[in-house]
N, C-alpha and C positions, 0 to 999 in steps of 0.2 A: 504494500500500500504506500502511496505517495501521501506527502503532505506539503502543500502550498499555503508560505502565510506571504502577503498583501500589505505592503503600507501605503496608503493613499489617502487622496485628500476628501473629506466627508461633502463634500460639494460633488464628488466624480463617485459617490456607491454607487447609486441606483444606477449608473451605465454598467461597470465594473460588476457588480450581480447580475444584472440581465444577461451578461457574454459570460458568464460562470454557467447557469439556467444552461441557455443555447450552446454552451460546450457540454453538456451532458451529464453535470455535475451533477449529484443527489443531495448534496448539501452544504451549508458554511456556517460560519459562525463569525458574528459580528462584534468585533469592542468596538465605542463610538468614541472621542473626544482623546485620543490617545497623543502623550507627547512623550517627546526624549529629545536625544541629539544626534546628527549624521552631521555627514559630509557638509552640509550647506547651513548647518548650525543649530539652536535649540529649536523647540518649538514650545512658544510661549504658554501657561496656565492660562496665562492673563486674554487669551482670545478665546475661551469657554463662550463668553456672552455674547461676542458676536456673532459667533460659529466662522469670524474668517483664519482658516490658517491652520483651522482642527485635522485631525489627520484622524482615520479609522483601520484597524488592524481585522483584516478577513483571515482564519484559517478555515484550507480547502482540505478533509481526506479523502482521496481519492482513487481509483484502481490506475494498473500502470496505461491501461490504454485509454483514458481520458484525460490523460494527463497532455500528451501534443495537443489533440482540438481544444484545452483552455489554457497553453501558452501560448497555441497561436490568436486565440479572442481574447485575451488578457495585456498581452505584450506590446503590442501597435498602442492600446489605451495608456497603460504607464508611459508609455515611452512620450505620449502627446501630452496626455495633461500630466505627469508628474510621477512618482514612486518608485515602490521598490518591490520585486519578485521571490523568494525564491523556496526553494524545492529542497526536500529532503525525506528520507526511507521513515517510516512508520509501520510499526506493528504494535499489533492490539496486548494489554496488559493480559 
């Protein structure tokens, strides 16, 4: 089993779910208002109230053959409006 987690911007879920849906995914799991720090710096607490600049954390699990058709519905979106990808093996407790 694969696992996809998602960092992006809470203005861009509902595209970014919809092409998870349309890649054949059977499900995700949504954090909303998530912050930390990367390459291009913190992401502030202090934008909670206005929601600009919130970022939302998706993990995808997923079988190995659904995994290409939601890198390829996934990948083109981060890369245009913003974020980060990536993929790692998952087996069940």
């Amino acid at each position: 089993m694969k696992r996809v987690d998602l960092i992006l911007s809470e203005r861009e879920l509902d595209t970014v779910l919809r092409a998870i849906d349309q890649a054949g995914s059977t499900g995700y799991t949504v954090t909303k208002h998530v912050t930390g720090r990367g390459p291009r710096g913190a992401v502030s607490e202090g934008m909670d109230f206005s929601g600009l600049g919130a970022n939302a954390h998706v993990i995808v699990f997923c079988e190995p053959e659904v995994l290409e058709p939601l890198r390829q519905a996934v990948k083109p979106l981060l890369a245009y409006y913003g974020g980060v990808g990536y993929v790692s093996e998952a087996s069940p407790l």
